[in-house]
Every structure is written in C-alpha cells, then in structure tokens.
C-alpha positions, -999 to 999 in steps of 0.1 A, spaced: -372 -187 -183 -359 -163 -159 -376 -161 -123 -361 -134 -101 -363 -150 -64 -380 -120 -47 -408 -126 -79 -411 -161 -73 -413 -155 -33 -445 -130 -38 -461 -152 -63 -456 -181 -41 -470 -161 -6 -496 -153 -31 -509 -187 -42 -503 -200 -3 -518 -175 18 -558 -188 8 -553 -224 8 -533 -218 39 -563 -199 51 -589 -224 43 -565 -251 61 -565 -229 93 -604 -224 95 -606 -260 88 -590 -270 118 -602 -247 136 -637 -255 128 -634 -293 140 -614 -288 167 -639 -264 186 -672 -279 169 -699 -289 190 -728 -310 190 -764 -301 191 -761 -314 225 -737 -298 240 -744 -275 269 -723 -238 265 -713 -217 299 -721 -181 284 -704 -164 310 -672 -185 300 -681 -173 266 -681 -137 272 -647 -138 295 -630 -158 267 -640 -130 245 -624 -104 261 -594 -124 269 -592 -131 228 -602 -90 222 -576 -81 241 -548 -107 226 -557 -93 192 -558 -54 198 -523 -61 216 -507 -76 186 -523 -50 161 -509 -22 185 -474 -40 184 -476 -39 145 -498 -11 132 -490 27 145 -525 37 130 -544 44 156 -572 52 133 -568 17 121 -570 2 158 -602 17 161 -613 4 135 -601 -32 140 -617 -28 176 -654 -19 162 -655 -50 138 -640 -72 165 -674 -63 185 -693 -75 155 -676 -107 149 -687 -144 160 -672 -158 191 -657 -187 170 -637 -161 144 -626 -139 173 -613 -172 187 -595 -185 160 -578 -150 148 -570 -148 189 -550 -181 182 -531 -168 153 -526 -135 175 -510 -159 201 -488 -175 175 -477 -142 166 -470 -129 204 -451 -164 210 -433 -168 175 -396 -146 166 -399 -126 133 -402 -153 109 -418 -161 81 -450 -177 98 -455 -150 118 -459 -129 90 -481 -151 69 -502 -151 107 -503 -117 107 -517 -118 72 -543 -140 75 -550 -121 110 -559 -92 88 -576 -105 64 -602 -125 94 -608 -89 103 -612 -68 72 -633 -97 53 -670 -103 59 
C-alpha cells in the first residue's frame, strides 16, 4: 500500500476539519454559556458585535481579493447570532495573531465554513 504524503495530508485535513469543528463550538459553547439568570448588558452586546464584525471582515480582506465575496460575508455576518459571530471573531483573532501555519489555515477554514453554513 502506497500513500503519497500530499494524499494522506488532504485525507487527513479532511477527516480533522469537522471533529475539529465540533471541538471548537464545544468549548465555545461552555465557556460563554449563561444561566437563565443571568442579567445581559445589550449595549455591551451590540459594541462587542461590531468589534467581532470588524475583526472578521479584516481577516477575510487580508485573505480573499473578492470583493464580491466580502460583501457577501458582510450581509450574512448581519444575520448571524451574537454567540457565532463571537466565536468565528475568536478564530479570526487566532488567525491575525498566529504566523502562516498550519492552524491558521485549518482557522481560516472553519472561519469559512461558520459563515457560509446555516
């Protein structure tokens, strides 16, 4: 059995890249769950999601020179929950602080695919 490295790399990134996105939303989800209870500062909401817009459009404009694309992205960001606008602005952050590496790619990825899926 022969398995060509750059064959075994995309099966592998294949077979990775949705358990790695449950394990991110996951984590996500307990870290910034709240209780029935809990009292929520809307106006700290609505600043928080700008700030996390604004972290994501400025990645995608790093990496995509579609500006068709960008508009795009920035429609369905309007339309997405505070909590998944959050959590792709974290992986948008990783991106910004992280070199060009592997992780930033697989990031990248799953940044896309929080955008494009329902």
């Amino acid at each position: 059995m022969n398995i060509r490295p750059k064959q075994f790399m995309n099966s592998t990134a294949v077979l990775f890249l949705p358990f790695l996105l449950l394990i991110v939303i996951w984590d996500v989800s307990i870290t910034y769950g709240r209780g029935p209870d809990s009292k929520v500062n809307h106006s700290y909401i609505a600043t928080n999601r700008e700030a996390d817009r604004f972290k994501i459009l400025s990645v995608l404009e790093n990496r995509v020179r579609d500006r068709k694309l960008i508009e795009k992205a920035k429609e369905k960001l309007l339309t997405l929950s505070a909590k998944k606008t959050h959590l792709i602005a974290a992986l948008s952050e990783r991106i910004t602080n992280a070199e060009e590496t592997a992780g930033t790619d697989i990031a990248f990825l799953l940044t896309i695919a929080l955008i494009v899926l329902p």
